[in-house]
N, CA, C and O atoms as a GROMACS GRO file, in nm:
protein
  464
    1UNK      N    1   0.083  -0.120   0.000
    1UNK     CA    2   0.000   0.000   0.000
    1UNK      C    3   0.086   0.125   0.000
    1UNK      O    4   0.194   0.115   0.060
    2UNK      N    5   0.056   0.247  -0.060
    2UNK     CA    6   0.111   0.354  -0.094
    2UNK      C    7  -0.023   0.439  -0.065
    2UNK      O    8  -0.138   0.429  -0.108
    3UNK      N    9   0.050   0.544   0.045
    3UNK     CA   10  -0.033   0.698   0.077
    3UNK      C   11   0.005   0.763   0.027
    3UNK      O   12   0.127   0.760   0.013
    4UNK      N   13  -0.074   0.867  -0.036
    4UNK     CA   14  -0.028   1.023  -0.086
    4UNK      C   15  -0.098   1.140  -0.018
    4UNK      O   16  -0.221   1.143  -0.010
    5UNK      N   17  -0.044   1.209   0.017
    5UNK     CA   18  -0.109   1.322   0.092
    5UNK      C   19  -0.070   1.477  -0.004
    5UNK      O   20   0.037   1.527   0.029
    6UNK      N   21  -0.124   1.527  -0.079
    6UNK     CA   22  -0.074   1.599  -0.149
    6UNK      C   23  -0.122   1.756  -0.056
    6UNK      O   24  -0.196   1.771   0.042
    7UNK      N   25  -0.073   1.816  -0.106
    7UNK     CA   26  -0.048   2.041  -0.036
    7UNK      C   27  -0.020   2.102  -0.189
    7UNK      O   28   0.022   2.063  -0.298
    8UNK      N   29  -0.077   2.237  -0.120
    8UNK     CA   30  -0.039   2.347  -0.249
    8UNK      C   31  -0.132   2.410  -0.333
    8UNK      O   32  -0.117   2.508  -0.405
    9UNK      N   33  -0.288   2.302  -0.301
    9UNK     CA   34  -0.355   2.409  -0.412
    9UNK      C   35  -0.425   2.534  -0.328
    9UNK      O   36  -0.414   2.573  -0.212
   10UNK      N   37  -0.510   2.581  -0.454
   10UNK     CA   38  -0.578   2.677  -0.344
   10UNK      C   39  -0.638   2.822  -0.510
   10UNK      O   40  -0.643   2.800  -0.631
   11UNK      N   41  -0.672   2.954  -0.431
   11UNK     CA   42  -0.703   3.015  -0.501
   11UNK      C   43  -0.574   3.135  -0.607
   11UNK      O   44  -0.478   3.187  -0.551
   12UNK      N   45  -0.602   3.153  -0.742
   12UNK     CA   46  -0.493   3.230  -0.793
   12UNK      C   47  -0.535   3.272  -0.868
   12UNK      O   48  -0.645   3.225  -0.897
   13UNK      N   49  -0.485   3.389  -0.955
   13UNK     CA   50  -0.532   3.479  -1.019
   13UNK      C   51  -0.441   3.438  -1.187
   13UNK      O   52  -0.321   3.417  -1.206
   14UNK      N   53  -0.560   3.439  -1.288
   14UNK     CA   54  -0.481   3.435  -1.429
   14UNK      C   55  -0.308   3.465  -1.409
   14UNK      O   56  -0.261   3.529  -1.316
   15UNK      N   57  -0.246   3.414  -1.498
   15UNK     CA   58  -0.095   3.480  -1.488
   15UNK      C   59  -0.032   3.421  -1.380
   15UNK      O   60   0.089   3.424  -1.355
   16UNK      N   61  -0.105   3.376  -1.326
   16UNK     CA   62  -0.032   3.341  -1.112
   16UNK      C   63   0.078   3.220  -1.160
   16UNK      O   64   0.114   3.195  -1.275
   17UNK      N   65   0.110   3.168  -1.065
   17UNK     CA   66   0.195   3.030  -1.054
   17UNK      C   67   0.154   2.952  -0.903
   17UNK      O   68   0.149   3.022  -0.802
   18UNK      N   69   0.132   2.843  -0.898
   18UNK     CA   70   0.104   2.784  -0.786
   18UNK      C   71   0.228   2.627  -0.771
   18UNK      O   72   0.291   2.586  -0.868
   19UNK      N   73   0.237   2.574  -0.651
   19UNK     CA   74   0.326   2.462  -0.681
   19UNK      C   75   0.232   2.372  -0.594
   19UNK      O   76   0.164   2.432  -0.511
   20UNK      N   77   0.221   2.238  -0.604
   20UNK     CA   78   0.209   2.147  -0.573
   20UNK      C   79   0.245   2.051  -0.521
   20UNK      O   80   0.254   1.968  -0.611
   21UNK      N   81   0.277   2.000  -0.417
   21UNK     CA   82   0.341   1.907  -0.340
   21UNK      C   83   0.273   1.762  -0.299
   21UNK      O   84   0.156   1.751  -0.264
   22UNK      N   85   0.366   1.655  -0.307
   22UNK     CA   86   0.312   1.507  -0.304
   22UNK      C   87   0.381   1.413  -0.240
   22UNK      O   88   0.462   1.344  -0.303
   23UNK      N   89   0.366   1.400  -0.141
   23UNK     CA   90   0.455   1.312  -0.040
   23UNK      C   91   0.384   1.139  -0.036
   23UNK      O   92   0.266   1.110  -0.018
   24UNK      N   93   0.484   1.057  -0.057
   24UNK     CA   94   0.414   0.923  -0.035
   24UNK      C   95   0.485   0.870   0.056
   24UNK      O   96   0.600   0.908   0.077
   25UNK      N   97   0.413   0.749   0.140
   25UNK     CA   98   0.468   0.707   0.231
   25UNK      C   99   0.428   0.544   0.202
   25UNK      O  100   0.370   0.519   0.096
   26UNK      N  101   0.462   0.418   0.308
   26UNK     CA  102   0.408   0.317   0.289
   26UNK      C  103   0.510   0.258   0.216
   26UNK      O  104   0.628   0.285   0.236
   27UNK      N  105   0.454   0.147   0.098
   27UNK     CA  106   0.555   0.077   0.021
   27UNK      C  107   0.602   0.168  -0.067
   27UNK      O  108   0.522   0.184  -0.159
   28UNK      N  109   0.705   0.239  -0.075
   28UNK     CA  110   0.731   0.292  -0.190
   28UNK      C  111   0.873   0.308  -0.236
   28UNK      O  112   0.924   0.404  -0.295
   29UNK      N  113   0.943   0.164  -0.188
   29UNK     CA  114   1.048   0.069  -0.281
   29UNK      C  115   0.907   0.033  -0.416
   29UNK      O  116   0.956   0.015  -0.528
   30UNK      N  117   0.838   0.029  -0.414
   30UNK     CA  118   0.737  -0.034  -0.508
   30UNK      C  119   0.704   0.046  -0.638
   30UNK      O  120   0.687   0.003  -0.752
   31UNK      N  121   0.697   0.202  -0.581
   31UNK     CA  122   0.684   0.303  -0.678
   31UNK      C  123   0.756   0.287  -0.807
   31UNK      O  124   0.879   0.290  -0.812
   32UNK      N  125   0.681   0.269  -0.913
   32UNK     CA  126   0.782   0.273  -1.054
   32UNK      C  127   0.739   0.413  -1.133
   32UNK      O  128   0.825   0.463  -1.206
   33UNK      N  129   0.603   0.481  -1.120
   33UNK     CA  130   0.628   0.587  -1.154
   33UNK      C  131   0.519   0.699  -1.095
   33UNK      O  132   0.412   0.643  -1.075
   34UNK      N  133   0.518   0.785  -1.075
   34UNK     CA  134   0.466   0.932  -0.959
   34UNK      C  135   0.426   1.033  -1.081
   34UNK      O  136   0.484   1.073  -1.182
   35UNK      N  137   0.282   1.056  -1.017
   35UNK     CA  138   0.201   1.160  -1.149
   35UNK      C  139   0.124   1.265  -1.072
   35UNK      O  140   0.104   1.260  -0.950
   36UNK      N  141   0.089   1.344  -1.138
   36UNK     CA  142  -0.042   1.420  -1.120
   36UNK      C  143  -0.170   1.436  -1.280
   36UNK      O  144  -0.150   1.465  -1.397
   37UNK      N  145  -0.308   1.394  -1.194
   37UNK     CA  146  -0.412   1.404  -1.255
   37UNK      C  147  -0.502   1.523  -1.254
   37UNK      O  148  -0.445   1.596  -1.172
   38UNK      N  149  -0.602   1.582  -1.292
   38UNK     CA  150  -0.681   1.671  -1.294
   38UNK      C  151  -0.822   1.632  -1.367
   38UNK      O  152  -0.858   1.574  -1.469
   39UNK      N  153  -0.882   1.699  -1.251
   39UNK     CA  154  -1.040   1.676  -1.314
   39UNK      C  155  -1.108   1.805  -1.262
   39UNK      O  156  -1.136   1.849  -1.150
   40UNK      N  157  -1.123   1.850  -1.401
   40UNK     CA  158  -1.202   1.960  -1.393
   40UNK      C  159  -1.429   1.886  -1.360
   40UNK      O  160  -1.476   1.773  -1.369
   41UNK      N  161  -1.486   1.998  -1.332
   41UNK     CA  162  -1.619   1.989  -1.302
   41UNK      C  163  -1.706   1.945  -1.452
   41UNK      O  164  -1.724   2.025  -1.544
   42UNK      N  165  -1.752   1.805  -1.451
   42UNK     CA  166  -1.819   1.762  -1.617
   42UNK      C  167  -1.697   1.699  -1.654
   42UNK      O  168  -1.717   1.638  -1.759
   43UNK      N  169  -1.579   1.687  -1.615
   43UNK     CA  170  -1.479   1.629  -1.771
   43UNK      C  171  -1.425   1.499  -1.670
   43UNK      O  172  -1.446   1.480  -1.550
   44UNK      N  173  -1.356   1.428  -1.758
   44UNK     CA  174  -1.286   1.293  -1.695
   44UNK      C  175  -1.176   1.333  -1.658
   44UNK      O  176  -1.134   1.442  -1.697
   45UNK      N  177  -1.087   1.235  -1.552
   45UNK     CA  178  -0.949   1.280  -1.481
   45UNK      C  179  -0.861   1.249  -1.618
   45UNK      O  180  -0.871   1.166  -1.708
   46UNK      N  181  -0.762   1.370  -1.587
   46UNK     CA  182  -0.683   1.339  -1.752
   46UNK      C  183  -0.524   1.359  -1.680
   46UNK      O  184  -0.493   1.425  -1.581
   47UNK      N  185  -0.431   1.270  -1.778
   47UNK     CA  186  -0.285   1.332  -1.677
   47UNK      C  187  -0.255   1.454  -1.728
   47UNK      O  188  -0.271   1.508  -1.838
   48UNK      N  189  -0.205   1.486  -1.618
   48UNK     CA  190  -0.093   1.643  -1.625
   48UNK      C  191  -0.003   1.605  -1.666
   48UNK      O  192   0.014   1.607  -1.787
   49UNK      N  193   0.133   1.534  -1.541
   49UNK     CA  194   0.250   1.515  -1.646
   49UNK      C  195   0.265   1.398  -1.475
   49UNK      O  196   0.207   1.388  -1.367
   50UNK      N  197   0.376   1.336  -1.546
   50UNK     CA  198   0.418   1.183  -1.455
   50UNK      C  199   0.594   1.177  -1.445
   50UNK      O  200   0.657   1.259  -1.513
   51UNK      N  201   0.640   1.117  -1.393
   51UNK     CA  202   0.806   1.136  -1.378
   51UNK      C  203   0.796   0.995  -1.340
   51UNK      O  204   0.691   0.946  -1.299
   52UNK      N  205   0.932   0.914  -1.356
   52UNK     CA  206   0.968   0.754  -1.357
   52UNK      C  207   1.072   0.793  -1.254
   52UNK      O  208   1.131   0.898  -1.225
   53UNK      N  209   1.073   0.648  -1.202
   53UNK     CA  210   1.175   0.662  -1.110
   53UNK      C  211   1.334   0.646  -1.194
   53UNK      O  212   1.434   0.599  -1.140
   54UNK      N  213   1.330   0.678  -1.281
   54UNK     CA  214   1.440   0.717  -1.364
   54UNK      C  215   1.473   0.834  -1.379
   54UNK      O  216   1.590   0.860  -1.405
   55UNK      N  217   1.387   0.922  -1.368
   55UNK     CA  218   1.352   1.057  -1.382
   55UNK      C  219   1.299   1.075  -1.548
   55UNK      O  220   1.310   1.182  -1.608
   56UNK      N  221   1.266   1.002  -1.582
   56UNK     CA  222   1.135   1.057  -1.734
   56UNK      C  223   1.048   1.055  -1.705
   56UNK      O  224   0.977   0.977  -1.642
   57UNK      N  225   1.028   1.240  -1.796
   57UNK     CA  226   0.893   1.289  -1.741
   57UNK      C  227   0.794   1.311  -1.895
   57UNK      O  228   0.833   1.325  -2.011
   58UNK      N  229   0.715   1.307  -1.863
   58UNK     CA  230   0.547   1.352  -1.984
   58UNK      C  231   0.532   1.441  -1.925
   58UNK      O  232   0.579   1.465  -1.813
   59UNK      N  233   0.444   1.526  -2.009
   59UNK     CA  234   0.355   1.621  -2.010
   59UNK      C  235   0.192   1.642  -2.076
   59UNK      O  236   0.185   1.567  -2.172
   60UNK      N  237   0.089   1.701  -2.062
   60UNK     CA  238  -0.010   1.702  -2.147
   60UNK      C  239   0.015   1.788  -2.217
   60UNK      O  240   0.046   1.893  -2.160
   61UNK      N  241   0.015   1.788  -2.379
   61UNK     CA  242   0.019   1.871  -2.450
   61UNK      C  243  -0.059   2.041  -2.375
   61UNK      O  244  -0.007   2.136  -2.433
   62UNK      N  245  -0.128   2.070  -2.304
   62UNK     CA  246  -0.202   2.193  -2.266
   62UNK      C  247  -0.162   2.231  -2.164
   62UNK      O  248  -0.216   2.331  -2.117
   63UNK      N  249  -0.058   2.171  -2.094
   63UNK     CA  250   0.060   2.239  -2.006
   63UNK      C  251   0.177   2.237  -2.014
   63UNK      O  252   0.238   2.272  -1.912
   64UNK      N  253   0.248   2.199  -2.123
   64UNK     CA  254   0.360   2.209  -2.204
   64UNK      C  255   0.453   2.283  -2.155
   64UNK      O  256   0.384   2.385  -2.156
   65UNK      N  257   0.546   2.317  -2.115
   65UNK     CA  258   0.606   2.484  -2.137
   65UNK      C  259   0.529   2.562  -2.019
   65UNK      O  260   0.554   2.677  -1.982
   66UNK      N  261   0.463   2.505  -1.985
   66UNK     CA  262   0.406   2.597  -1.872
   66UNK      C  263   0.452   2.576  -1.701
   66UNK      O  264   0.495   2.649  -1.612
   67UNK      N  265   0.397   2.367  -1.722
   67UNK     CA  266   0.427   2.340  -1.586
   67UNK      C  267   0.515   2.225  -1.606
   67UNK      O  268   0.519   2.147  -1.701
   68UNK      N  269   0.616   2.229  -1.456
   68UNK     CA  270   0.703   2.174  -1.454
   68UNK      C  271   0.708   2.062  -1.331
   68UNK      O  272   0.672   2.112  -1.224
   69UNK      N  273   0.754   1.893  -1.319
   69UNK     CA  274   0.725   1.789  -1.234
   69UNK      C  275   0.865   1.777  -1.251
   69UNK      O  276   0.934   1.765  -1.352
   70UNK      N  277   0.904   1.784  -1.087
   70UNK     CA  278   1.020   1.728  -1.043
   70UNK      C  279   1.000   1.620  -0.921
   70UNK      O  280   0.888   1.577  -0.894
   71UNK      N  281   1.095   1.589  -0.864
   71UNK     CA  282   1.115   1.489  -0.770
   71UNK      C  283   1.236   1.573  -0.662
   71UNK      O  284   1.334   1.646  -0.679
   72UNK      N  285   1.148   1.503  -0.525
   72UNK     CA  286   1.286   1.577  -0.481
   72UNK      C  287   1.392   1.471  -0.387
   72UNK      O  288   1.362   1.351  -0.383
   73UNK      N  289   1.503   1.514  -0.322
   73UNK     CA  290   1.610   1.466  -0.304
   73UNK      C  291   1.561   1.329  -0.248
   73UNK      O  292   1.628   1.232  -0.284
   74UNK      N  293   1.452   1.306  -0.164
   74UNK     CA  294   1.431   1.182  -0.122
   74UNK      C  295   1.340   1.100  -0.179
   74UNK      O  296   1.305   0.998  -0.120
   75UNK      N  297   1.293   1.129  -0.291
   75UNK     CA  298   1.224   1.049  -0.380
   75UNK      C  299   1.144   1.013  -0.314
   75UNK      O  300   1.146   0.890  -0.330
   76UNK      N  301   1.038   1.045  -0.218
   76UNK     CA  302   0.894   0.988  -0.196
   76UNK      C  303   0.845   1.116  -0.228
   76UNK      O  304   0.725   1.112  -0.202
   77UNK      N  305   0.878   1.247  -0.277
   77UNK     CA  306   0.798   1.342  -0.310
   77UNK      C  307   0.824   1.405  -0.407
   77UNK      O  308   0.941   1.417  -0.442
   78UNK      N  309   0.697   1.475  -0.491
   78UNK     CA  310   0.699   1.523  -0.603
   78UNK      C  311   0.631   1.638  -0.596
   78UNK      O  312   0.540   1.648  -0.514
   79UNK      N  313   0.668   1.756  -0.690
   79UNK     CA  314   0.629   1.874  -0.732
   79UNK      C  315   0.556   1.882  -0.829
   79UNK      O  316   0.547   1.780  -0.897
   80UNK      N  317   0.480   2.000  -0.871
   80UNK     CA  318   0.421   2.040  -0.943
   80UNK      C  319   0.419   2.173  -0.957
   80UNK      O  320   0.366   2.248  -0.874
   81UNK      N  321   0.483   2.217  -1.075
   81UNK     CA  322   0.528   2.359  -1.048
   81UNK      C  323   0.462   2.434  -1.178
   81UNK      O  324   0.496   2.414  -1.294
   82UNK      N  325   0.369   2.518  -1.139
   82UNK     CA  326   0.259   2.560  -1.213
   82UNK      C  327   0.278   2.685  -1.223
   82UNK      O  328   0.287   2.757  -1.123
   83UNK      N  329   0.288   2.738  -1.370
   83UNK     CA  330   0.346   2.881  -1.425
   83UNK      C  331   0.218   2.922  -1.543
   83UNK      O  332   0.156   2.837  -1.607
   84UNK      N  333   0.203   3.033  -1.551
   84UNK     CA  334   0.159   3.118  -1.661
   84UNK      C  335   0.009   3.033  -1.588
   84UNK      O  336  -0.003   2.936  -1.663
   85UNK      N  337  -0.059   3.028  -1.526
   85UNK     CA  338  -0.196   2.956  -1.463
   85UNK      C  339  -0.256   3.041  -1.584
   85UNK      O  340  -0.220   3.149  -1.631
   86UNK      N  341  -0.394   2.925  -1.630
   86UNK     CA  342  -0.520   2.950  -1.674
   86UNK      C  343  -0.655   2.951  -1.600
   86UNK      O  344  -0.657   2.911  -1.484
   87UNK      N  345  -0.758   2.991  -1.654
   87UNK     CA  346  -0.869   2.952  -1.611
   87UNK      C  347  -0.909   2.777  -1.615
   87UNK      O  348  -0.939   2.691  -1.532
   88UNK      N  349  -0.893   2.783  -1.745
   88UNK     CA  350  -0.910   2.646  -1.760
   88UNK      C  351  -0.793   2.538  -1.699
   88UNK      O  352  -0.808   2.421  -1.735
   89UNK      N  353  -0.695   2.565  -1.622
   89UNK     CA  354  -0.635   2.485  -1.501
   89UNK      C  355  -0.736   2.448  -1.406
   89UNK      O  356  -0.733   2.343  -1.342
   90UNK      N  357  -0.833   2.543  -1.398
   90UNK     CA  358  -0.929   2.508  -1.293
   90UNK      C  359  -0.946   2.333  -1.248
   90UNK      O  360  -1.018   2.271  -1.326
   91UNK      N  361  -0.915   2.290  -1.188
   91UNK     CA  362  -0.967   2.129  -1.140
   91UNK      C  363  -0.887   2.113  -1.010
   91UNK      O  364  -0.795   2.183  -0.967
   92UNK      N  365  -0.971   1.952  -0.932
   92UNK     CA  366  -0.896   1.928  -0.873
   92UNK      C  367  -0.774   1.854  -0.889
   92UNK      O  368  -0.787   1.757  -0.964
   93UNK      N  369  -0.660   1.870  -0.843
   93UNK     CA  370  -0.562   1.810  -0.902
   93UNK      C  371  -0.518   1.673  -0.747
   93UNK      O  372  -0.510   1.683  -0.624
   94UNK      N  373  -0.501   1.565  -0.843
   94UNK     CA  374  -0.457   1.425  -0.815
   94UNK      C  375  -0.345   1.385  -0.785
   94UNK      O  376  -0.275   1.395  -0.886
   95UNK      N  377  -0.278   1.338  -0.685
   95UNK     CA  378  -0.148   1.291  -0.671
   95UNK      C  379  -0.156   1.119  -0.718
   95UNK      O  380  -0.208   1.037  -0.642
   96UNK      N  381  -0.110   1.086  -0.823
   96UNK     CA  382  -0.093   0.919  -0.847
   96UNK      C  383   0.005   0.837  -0.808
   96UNK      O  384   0.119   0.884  -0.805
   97UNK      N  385  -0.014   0.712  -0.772
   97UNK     CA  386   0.176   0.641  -0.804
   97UNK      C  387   0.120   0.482  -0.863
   97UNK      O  388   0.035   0.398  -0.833
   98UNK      N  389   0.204   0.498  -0.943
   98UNK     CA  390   0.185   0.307  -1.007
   98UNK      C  391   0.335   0.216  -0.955
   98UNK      O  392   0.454   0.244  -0.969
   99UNK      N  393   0.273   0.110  -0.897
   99UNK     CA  394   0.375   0.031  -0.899
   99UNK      C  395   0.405  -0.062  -1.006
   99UNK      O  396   0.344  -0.096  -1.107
  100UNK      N  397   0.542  -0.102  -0.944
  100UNK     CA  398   0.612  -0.244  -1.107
  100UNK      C  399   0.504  -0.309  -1.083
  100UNK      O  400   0.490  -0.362  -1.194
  101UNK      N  401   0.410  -0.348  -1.018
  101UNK     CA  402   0.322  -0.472  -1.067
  101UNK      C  403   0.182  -0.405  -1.114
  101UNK      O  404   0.071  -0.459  -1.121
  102UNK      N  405   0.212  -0.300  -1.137
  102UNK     CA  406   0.050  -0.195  -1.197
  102UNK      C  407  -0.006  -0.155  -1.076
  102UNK      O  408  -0.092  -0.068  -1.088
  103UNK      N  409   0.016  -0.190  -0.972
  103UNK     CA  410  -0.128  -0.139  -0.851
  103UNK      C  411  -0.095   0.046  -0.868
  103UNK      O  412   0.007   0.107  -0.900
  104UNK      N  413  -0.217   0.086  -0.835
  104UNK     CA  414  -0.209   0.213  -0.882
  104UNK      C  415  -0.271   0.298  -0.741
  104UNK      O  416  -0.382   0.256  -0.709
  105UNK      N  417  -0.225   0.393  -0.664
  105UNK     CA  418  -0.284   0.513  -0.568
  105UNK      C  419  -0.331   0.625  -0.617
  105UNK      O  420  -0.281   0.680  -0.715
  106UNK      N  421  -0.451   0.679  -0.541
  106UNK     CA  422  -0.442   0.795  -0.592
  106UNK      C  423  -0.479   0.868  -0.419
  106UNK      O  424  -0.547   0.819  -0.329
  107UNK      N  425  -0.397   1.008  -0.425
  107UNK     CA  426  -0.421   1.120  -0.306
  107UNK      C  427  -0.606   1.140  -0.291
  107UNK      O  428  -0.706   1.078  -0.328
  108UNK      N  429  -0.573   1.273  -0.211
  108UNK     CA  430  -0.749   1.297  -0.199
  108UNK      C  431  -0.750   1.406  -0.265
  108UNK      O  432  -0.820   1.480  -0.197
  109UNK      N  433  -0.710   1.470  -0.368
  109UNK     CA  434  -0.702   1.530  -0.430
  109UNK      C  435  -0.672   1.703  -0.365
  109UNK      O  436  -0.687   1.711  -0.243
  110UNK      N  437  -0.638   1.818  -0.430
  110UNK     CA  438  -0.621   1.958  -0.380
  110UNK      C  439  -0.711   1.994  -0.492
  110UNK      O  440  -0.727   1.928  -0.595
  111UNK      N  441  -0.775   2.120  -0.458
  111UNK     CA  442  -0.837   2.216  -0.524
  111UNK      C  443  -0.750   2.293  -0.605
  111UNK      O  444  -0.657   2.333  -0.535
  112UNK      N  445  -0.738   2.341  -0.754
  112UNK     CA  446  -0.675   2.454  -0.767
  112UNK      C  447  -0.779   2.524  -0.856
  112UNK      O  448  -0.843   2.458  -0.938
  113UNK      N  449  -0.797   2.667  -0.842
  113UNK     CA  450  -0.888   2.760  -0.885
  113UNK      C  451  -0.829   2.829  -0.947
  113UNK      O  452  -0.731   2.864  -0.882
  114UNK      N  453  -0.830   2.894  -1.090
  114UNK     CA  454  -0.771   3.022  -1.153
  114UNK      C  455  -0.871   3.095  -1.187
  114UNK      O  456  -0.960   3.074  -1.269
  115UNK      N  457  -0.841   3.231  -1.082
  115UNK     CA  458  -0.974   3.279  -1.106
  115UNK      C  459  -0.916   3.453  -1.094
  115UNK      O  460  -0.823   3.485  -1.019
  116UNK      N  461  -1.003   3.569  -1.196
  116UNK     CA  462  -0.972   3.699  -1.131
  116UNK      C  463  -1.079   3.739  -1.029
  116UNK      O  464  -1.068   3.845  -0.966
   0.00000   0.00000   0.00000
């Protein structure tokens, strides 16, 4: 079993930047790769961007260049570093982790709002 407790969202204004934080605890020798999801209100959870425990990372084409997923020194936690914010960022955003044998976690999600 793998916990995620994710921090960071909250309210911001067009233009803003917000970061995101994702701490896992539990089995996570198991972790093979650490994501964030988003689900906006009406739409399905879609990925943001994911990092391997190799360090390869994706992105969704519609945050490209905008936001950035790192890992940090102790590898049970991950960032989400959110630049040039939209409206349509609006969702809650998901902390994931898949293990080598597929089992998959997900956090309780954070709010993030882009709003003037």
């Amino acid at each position: 079993q793998v916990q995620l407790v994710e921090s960071g969202g909250g309210l911001v204004q067009p233009g803003g930047s917000l970061r995101l934080s994702c701490v896992a605890s539990g089995s996570i020798f198991s972790i093979a790769t650490m994501g964030w999801y988003r689900q906006a209100p009406g739409k399905q959870r879609e990925l943001v961007a994911r990092i391997t425990s190799g360090g390869s990372t994706n992105y969704a084409d519609s945050v490209k260049g905008r936001f950035t997923i790192s890992r940090g020194s102790a590898k049970n936690t991950i960032y989400l570093q959110m630049n040039s914010l939209k409206p349509e960022d609006t969702a809650v955003y998901y902390c994931n982790s898949q293990a080598w044998n597929s089992d998959t976690f997900w956090g309780q999600g954070t709010q993030v709002t882009v709003s003037s």
